[in-house]
C-alpha positions as CSV (number, residue, x, y, z in Angstrom):
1,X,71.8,143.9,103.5
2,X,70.5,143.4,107.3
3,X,73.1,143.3,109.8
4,X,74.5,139.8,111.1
5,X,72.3,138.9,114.6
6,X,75.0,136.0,115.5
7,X,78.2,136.8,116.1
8,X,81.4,134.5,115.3
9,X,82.2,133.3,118.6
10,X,78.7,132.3,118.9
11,X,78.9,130.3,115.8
12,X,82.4,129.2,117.4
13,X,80.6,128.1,120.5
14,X,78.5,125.9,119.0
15,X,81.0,124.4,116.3
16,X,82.9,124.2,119.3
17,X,79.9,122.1,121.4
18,X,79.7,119.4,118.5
19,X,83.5,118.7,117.9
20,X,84.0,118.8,121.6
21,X,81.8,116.6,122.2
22,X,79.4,118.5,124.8
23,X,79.3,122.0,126.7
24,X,82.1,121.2,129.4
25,X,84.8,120.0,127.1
26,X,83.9,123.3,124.4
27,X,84.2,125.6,127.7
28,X,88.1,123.9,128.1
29,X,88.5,123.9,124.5
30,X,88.0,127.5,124.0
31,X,88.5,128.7,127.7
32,X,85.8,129.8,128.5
33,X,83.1,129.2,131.4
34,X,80.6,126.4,130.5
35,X,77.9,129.3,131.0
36,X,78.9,131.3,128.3
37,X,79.2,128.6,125.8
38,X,75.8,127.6,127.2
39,X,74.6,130.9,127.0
40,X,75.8,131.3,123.4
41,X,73.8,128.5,121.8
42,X,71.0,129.5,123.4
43,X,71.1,132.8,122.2
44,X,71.5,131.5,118.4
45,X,68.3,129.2,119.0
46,X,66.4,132.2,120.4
47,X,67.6,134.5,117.2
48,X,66.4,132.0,114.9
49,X,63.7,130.2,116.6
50,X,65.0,127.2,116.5
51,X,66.2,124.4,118.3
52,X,69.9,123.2,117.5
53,X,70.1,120.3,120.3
54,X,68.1,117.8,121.6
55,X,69.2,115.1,124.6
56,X,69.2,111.5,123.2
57,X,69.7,110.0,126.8
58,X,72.7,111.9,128.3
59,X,73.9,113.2,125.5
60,X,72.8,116.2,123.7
61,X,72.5,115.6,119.5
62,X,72.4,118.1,116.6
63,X,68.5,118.3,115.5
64,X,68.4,117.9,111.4
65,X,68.2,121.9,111.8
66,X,71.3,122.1,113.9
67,X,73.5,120.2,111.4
68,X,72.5,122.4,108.9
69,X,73.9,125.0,110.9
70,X,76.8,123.6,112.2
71,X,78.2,123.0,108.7
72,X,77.4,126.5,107.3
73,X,79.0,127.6,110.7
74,X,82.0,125.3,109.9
75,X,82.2,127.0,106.1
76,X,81.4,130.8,107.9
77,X,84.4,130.5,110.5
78,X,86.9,128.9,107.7
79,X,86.3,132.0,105.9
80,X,86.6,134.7,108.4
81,X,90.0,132.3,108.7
82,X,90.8,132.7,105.5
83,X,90.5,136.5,105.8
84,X,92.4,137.3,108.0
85,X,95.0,135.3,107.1
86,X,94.8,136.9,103.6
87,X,94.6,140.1,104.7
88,X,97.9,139.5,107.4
89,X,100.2,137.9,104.0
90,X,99.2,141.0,102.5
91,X,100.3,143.8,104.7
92,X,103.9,141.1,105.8
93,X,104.4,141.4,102.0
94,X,107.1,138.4,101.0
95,X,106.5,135.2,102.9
96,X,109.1,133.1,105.0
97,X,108.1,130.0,103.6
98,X,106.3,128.6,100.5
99,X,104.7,125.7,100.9
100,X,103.9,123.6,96.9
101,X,102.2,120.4,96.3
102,X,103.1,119.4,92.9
103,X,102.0,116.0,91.2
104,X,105.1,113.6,90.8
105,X,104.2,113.8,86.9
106,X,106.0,117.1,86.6
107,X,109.1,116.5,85.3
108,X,111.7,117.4,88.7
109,X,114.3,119.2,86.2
110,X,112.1,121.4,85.4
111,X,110.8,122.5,88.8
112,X,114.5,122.3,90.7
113,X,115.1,124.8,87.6
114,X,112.3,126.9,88.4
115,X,113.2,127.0,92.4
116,X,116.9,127.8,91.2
117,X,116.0,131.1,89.2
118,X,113.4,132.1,92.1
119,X,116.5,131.7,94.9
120,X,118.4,134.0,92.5
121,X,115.8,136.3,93.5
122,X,114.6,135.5,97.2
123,X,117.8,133.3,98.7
124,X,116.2,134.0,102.2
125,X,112.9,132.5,100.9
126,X,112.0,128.8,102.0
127,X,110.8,126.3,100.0
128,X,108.6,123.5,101.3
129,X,107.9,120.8,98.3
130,X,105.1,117.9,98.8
131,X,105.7,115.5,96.0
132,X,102.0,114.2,95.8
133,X,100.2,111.8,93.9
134,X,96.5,111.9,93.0
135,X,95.0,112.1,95.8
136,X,97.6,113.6,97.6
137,X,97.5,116.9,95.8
138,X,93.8,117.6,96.3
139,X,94.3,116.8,100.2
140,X,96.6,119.5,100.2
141,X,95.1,122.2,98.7
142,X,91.5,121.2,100.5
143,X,93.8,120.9,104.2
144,X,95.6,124.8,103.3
145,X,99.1,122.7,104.0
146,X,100.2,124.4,100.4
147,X,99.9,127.6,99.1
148,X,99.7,126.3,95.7
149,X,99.5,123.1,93.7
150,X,100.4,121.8,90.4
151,X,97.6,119.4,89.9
152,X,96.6,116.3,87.6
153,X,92.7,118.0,87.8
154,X,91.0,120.7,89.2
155,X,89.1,119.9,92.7
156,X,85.8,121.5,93.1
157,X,85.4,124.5,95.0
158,X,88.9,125.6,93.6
159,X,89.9,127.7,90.4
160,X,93.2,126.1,88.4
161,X,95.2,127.0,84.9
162,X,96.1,125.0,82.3
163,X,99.7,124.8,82.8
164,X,101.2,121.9,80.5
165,X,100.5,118.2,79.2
166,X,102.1,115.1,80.1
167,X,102.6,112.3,77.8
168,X,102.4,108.7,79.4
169,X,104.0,105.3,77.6
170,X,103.6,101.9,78.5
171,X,107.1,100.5,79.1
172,X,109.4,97.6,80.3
173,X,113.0,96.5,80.1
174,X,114.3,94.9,77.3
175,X,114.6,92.0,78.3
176,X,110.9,91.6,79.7
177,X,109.1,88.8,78.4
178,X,106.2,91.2,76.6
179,X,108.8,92.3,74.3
180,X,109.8,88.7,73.5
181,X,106.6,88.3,71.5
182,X,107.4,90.4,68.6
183,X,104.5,91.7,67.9
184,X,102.0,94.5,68.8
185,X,99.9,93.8,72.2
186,X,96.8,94.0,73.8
187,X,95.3,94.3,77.1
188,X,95.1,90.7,77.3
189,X,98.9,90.1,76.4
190,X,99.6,92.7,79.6
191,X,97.1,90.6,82.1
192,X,99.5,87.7,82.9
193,X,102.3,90.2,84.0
194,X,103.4,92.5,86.8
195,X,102.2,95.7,86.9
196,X,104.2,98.7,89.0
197,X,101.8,101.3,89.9
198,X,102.7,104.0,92.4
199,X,100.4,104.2,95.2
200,X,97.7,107.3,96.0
201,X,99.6,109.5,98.5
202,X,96.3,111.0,100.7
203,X,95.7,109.6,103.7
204,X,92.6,108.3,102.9
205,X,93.9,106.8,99.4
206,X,91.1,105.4,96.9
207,X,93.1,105.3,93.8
208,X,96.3,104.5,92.1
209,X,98.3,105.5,89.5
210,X,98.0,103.7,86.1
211,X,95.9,103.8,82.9
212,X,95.5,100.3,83.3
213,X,94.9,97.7,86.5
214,X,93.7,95.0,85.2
215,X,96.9,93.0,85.8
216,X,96.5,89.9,87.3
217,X,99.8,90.8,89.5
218,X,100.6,94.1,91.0
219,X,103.3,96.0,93.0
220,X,101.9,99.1,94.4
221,X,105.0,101.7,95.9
222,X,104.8,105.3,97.1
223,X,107.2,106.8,94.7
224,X,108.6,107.1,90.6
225,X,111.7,106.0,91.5
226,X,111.0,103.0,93.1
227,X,108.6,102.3,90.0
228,X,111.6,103.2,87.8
229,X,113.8,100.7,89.8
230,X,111.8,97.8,89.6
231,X,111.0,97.9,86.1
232,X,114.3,98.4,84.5
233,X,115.0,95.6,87.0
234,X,112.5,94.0,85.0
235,X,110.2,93.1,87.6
236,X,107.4,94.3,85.7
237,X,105.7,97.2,83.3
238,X,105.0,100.2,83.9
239,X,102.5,103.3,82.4
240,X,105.3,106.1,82.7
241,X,105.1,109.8,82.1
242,X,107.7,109.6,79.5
243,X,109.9,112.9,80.7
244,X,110.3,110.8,84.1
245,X,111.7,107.8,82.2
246,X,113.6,109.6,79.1
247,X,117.0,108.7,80.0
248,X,116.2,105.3,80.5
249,X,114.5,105.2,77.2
250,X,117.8,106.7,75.5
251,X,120.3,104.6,77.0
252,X,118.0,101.3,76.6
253,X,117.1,100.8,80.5
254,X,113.4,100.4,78.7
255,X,111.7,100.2,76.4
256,X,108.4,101.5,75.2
257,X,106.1,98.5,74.9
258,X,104.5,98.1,71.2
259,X,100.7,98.7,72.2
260,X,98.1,98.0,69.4
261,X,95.8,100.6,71.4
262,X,96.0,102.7,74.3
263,X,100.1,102.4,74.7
264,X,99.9,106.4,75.2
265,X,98.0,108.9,77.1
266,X,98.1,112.6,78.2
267,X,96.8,114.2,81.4
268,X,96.4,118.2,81.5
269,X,98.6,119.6,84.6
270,X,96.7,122.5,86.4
271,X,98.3,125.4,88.3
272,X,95.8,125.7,91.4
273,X,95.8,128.2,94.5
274,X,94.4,127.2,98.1
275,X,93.2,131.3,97.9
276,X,93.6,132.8,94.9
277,X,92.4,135.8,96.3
278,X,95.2,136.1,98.9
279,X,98.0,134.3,97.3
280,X,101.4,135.8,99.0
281,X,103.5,137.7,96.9
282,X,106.5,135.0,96.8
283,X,103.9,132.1,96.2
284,X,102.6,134.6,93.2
285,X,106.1,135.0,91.8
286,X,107.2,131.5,92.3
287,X,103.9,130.2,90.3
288,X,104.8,132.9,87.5
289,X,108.4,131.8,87.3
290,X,106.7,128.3,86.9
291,X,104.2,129.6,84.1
292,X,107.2,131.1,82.3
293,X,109.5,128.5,82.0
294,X,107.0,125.7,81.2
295,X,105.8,127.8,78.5
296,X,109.6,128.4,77.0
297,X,110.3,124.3,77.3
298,X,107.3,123.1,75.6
299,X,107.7,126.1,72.6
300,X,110.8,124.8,72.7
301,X,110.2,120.9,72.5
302,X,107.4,122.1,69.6
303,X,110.4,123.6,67.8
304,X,112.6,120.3,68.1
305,X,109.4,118.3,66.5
306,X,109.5,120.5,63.9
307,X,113.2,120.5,63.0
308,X,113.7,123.5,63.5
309,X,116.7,123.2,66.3
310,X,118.4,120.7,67.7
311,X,117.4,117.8,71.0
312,X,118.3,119.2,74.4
313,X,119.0,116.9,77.2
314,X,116.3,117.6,78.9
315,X,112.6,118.5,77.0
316,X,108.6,117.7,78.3
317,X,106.3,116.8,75.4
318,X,104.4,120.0,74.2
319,X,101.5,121.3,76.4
């Protein structure tokens, strides 16, 4: 393999020259002298025989060559990033702080459980949870604001586990006019209606939660419990993951609507890592103590469908 020619502050320079905005403002940017970040880009056109800018006016633009460049220099730096951060969690050992994006479709018992047995091990240890929702979850990991994520898919560039199933039901209060009808429904029996959908928590949000939108009326909130709230107000219906609404459903808050079709579904939960080749040590642990007790609840919630013990409190469908 032939040595590198360009070094990484000379891709810096000229990543630096584009988000900048031109040669003066990289020079502040990085401090340095506006002749060295001149001199830099010049030396990378020179080494590859290319030209990277051209002047439209005043203003210099990236050539087609010279975006090319400037996004494999963007991917190049973030690496080199990435590596040394990696390589600094490794030799600090256990992290301060663990940062975790997780789905609001995990149930919360079951993670506040998770985080109790892990203080039991690491008190010192923060904790910083990001309850996300769709795309949310895939900001974080893509942004590095979490160390890990449990996640409703796996976004590209990224490796995740299987880590458990969630079961979602349609539902609504008792008292809702859908369960007047006394009989099973259809899509077109849930158009006239409300529907409570819980609201894409990225910045940039596309999307919303529910198996369904066609509902001629909708309420769109940031959170479950708001959702929860309004329907067992009964201020509308709701596609729930069913651990999130089990009490409700036991003491007759709601009440699972009586779909002809489509009144269930299941999305696979993912364990992913921002770097799964330098995930810090508590991060690793925290993820494993996650691995272990979802994989304990759901062989126990397989036992309870079979008969075989007795109905917890608390229980997730099986994975």
């Amino acid at each position: 393999m032939s040595q590198p020619k360009i070094t990484l502050e000379q891709w810096r320079a000229l990543t630096a020259v584009v988000e900048a905005g031109g040669y003066a403002q990289a020079a502040e940017t990085l401090h340095k002298t506006q002749s060295t970040i001149t001199y830099a880009v010049q030396k990378i056109e020179s080494l590859l025989g290319l030209k990277i800018f051209e002047i439209q006016g005043r203003k210099a633009q990236l050539t087609r060559e010279g975006e090319v460049l400037y996004r494999r220099a963007q991917t190049l730096l973030a690496e080199a990033a990435a590596l040394e951060d990696g390589a600094s969690g490794l030799a600090e050992g256990w992290e301060a702080e663990i940062n975790l994006a997780a789905e609001i479709i995990f149930p919360t018992w079951l993670l506040l459980r998770c985080f109790d047995t892990f203080a039991g091990e690491h008190p010192q240890t923060r904790i910083q949870l990001y309850e996300t929702v769709l795309g949310g979850t895939d900001e974080a990991l893509l942004e590095r604001k979490v160390d890990f994520a449990i996640a409703g898919h796996v976004p590209g560039g990224f490796i995740g586990d299987p880590l458990m199933r969630v079961r979602f039901v349609a539902a609504a209060h008792p008292g809702h006019p859908l369960h007047q009808l006394g009989r099973e429904l259809t899509y077109r029996d849930l158009r006239p209606y409300r529907q409570l959908v819980v609201r894409d928590s990225a910045h940039n949000r596309i999307r919303e939660s529910g198996a369904w939108l066609g509902a001629d009326q909708r309420w769109t909130v940031s959170h479950k419990a708001t959702q929860i709230a309004a329907a067992k107000m009964g201020l509308g219906f709701a596609w729930f993951a069913e651990e999130t609404i089990r009490a409700e459903l036991e003491r007759g808050e709601l009440k699972r609507l009586p779909m002809r079709e489509g009144g269930e579904r299941y999305i696979e939960l993912y364990l992913v890592f921002a770097d799964r080749d330098y995930p810090g040590r508590g991060a690793w642990r925290l993820a494993e103590i996650i691995r272990e007790q979802v994989r304990d609840t759901c062989a126990l919630a397989e036992k309870i469908a079979r008969g075989e013990v007795g109905k917890p409190t608390e229980c997730p469908g099986p994975a």
